[in-house]
KEGU-189371 format. One record per residue (C-alpha): residue in one letter; x, y, z. Coordinates in pm, 1 decimal. Layout:
REM KEGU-189371
@r=A&X=X&Y=Y&Z=Z
...
This chain:
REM KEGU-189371
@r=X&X=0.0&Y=0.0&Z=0.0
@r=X&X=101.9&Y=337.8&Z=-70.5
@r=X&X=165.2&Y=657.0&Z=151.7
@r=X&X=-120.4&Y=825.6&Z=45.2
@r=X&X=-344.9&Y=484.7&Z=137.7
@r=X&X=-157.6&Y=503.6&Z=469.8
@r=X&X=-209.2&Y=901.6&Z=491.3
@r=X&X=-614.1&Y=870.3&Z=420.3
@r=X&X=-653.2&Y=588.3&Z=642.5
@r=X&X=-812.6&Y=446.7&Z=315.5
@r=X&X=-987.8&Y=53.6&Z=363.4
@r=X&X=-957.5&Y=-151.5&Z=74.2
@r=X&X=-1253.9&Y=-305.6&Z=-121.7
@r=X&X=-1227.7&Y=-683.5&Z=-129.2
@r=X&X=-1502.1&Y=-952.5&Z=-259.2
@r=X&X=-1551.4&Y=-1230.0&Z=21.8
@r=X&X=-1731.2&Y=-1493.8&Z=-175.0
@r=X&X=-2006.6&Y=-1268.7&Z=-311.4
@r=X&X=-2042.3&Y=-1037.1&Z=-67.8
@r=X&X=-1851.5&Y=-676.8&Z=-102.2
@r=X&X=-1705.0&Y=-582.9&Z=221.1
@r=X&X=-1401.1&Y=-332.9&Z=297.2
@r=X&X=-1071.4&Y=-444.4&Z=474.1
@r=X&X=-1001.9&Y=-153.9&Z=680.4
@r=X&X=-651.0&Y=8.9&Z=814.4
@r=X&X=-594.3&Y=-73.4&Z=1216.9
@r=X&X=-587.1&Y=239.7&Z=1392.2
@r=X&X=-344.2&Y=280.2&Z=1665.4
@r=X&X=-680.5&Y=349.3&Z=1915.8
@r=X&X=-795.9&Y=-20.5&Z=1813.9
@r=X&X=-425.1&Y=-144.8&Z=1800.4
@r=X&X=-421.1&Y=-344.0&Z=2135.5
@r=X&X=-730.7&Y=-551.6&Z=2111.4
@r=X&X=-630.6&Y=-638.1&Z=1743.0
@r=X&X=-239.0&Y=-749.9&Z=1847.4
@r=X&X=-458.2&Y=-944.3&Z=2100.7
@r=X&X=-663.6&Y=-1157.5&Z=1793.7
@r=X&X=-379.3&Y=-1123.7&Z=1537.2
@r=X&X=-105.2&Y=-1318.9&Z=1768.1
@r=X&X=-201.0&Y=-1660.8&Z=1597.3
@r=X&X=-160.9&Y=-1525.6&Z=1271.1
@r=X&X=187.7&Y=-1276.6&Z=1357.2
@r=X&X=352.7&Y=-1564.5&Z=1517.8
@r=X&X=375.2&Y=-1760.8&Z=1168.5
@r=X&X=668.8&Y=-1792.4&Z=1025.4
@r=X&X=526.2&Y=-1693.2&Z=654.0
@r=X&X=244.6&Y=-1559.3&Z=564.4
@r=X&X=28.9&Y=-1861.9&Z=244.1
@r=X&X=-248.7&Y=-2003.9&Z=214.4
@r=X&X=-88.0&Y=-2300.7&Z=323.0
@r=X&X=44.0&Y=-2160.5&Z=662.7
@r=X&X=-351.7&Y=-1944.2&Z=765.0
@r=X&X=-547.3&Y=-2248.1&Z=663.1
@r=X&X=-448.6&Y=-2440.8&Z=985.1
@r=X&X=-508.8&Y=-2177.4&Z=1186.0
@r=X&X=-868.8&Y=-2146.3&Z=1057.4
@r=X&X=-985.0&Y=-2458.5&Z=1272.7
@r=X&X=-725.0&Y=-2412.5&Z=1595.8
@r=X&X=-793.1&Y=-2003.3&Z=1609.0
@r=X&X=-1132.9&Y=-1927.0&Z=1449.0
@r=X&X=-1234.4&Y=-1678.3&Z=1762.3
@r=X&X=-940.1&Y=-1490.2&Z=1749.7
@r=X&X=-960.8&Y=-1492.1&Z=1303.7
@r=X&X=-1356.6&Y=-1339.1&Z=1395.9
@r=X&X=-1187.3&Y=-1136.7&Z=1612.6
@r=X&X=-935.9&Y=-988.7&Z=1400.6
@r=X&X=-1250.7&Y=-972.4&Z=1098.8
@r=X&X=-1472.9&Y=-765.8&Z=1328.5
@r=X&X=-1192.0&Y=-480.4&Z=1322.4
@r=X&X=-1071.7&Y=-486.9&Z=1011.4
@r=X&X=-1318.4&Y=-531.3&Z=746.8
@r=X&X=-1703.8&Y=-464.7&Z=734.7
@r=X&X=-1788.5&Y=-805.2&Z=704.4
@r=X&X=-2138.2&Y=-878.2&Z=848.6
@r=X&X=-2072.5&Y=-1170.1&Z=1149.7
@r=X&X=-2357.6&Y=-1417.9&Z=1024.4
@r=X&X=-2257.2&Y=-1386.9&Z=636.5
@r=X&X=-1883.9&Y=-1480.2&Z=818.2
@r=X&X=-2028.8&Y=-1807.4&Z=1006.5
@r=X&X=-2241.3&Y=-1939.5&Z=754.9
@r=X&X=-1942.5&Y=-1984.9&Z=526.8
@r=X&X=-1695.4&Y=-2078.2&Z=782.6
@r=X&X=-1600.8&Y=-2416.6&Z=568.1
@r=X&X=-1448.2&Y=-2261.3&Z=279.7
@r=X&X=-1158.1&Y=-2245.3&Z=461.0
@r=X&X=-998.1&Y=-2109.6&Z=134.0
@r=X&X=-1191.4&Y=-1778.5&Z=125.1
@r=X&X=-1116.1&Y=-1710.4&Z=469.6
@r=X&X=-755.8&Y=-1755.3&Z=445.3
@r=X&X=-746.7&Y=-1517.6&Z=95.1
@r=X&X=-916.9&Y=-1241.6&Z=347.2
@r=X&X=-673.0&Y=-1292.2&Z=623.3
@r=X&X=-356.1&Y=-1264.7&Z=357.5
@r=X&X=-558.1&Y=-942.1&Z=235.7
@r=X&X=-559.3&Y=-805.0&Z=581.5
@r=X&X=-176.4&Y=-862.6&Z=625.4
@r=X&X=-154.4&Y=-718.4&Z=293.7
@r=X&X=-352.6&Y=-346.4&Z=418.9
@r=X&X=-203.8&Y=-407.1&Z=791.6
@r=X&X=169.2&Y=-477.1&Z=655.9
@r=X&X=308.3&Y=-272.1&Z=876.7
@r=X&X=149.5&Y=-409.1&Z=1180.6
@r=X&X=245.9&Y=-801.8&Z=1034.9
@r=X&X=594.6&Y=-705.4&Z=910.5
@r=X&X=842.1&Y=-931.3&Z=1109.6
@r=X&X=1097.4&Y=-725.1&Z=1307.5
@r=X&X=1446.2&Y=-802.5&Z=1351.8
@r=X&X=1505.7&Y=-939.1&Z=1684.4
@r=X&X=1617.9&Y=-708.3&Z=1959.6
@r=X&X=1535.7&Y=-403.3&Z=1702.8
@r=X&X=1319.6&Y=-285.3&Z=1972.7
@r=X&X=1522.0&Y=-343.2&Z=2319.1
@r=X&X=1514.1&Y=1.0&Z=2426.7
@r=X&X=1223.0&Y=49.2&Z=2767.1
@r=X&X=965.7&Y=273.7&Z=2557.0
@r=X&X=589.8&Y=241.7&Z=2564.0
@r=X&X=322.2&Y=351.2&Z=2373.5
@r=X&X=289.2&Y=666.8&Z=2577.6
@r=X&X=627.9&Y=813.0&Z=2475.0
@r=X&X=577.3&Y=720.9&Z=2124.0
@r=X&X=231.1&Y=937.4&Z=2126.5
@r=X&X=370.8&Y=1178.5&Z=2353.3
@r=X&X=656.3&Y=1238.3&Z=2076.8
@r=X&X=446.2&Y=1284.4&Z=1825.0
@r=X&X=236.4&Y=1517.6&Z=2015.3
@r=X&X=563.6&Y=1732.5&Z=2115.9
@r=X&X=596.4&Y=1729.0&Z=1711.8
@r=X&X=289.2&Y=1915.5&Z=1624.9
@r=X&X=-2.3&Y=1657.4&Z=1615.3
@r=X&X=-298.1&Y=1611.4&Z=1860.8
@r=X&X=-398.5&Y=1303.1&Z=2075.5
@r=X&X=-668.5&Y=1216.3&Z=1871.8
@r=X&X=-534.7&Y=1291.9&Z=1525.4
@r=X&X=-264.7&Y=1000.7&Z=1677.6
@r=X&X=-469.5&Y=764.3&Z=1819.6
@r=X&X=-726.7&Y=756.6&Z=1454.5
@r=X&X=-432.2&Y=734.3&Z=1258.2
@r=X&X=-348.3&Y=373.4&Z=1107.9
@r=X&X=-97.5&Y=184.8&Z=1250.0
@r=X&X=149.2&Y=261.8&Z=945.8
@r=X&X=89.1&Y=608.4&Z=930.1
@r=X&X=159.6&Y=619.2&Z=1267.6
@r=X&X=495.3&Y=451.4&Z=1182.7
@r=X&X=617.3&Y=667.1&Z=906.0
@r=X&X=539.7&Y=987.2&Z=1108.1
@r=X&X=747.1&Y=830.8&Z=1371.9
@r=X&X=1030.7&Y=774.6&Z=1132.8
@r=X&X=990.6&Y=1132.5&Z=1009.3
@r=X&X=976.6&Y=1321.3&Z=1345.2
@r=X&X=1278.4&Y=1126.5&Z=1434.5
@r=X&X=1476.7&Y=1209.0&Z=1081.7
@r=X&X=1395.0&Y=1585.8&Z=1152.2
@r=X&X=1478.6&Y=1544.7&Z=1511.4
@r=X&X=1840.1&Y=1422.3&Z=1368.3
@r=X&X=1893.9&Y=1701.5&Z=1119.7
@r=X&X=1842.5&Y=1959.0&Z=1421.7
@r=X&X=2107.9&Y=1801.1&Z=1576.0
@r=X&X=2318.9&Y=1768.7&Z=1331.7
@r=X&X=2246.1&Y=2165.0&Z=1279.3
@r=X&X=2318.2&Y=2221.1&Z=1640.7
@r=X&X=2628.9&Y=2122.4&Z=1646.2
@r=X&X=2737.1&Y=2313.7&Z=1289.5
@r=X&X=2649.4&Y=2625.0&Z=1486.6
@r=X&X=2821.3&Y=2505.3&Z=1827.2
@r=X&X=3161.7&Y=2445.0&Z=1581.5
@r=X&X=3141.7&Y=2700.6&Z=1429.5
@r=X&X=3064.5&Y=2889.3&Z=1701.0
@r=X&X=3356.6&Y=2749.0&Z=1945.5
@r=X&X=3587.6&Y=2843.3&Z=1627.2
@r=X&X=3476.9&Y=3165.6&Z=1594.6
@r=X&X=3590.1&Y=3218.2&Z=1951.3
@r=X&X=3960.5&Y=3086.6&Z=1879.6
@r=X&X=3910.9&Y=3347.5&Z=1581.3
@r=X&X=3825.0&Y=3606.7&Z=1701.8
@r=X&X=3426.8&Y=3696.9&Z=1750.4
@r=X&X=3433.7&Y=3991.1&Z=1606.9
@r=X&X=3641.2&Y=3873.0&Z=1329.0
@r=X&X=3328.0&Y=3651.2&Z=1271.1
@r=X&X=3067.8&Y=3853.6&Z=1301.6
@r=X&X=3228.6&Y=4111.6&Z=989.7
@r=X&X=3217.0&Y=3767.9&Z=810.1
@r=X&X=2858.1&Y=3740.0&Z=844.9
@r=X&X=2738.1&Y=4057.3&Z=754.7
């Protein structure tokens, strides 16, 4: 999916069967309780037809689960088709497919630094955006802002200490020396 799909929060429309449903983005409000259904499915070790379709029988609650947040399919359509096992695992690799971000396998110990979800909103609050305008955003949106704050956070750096050397040689230099320079 693109950045703009990402940006919109845009769903995806998606034929289950014959009935036209949407498969929607997870928003970081609605992230917890989906991690909660989507652990059967995140802890495979690919992402087929061939590796979902087990799961089907052993994890059906948490696959309804998962469903119920991220498309618009209507429950009772859902459980009257629940043996074509083959449908249901298309939708699930079409909801890894919209929720990549959330499903994308992380290198391990990529994340070993103590943060929480309350710095990570917090620091994109100090960065301009309100708590709700966070919390509705989807879960990969929320990402890439991340990655941007943090990319402009660098680049200040990096421009605070241009100005501290240049500043500390200016000194050895003479400041005034400097200053005619600038003007």
């Amino acid at each position: 999916m693109n950045d703009f799909f990402l940006l919109n929060n845009e769903s995806l429309p998606y034929v289950f069967i014959d009935q036209n449903i949407e498969i929607k983005q997870i928003q970081v409000k609605n992230l917890n309780r989906f991690a909660q259904f989507a652990d059967p499915i995140k802890k495979l070790e690919s992402y087929s037809i061939e590796t979902i379709t087990p799961l089907i029988d052993l994890d059906i609650i948490q696959i309804m689960g998962v469903f119920s947040l991220a498309t618009t399919l209507d429950a009772n359509y859902f459980t009257d088709r629940l043996e074509n096992t083959e449908a249901i695992a298309d939708l699930i690799l079409k909801i890894i497919q919209v929720n990549e971000y959330f499903f994308k396998k992380e290198p391990k110990g990529e994340n070993s630094k103590d943060s929480s979800w309350f710095n990570a909103i917090s620091y994109l609050i100090k960065h301009g955006h309100s708590e709700s305008e966070v919390l509705n955003m989807s879960y990969g949106a929320f990402l890439k802002y991340i990655k941007e704050a943090q990319a402009i956070e660098r680049q200040q750096i990096k421009s605070y200490v241009i100005a501290t050397r240049v500043a500390n040689h200016a000194k050895n230099q003479a400041w005034e020396k400097y200053l005619k320079q600038l003007a």
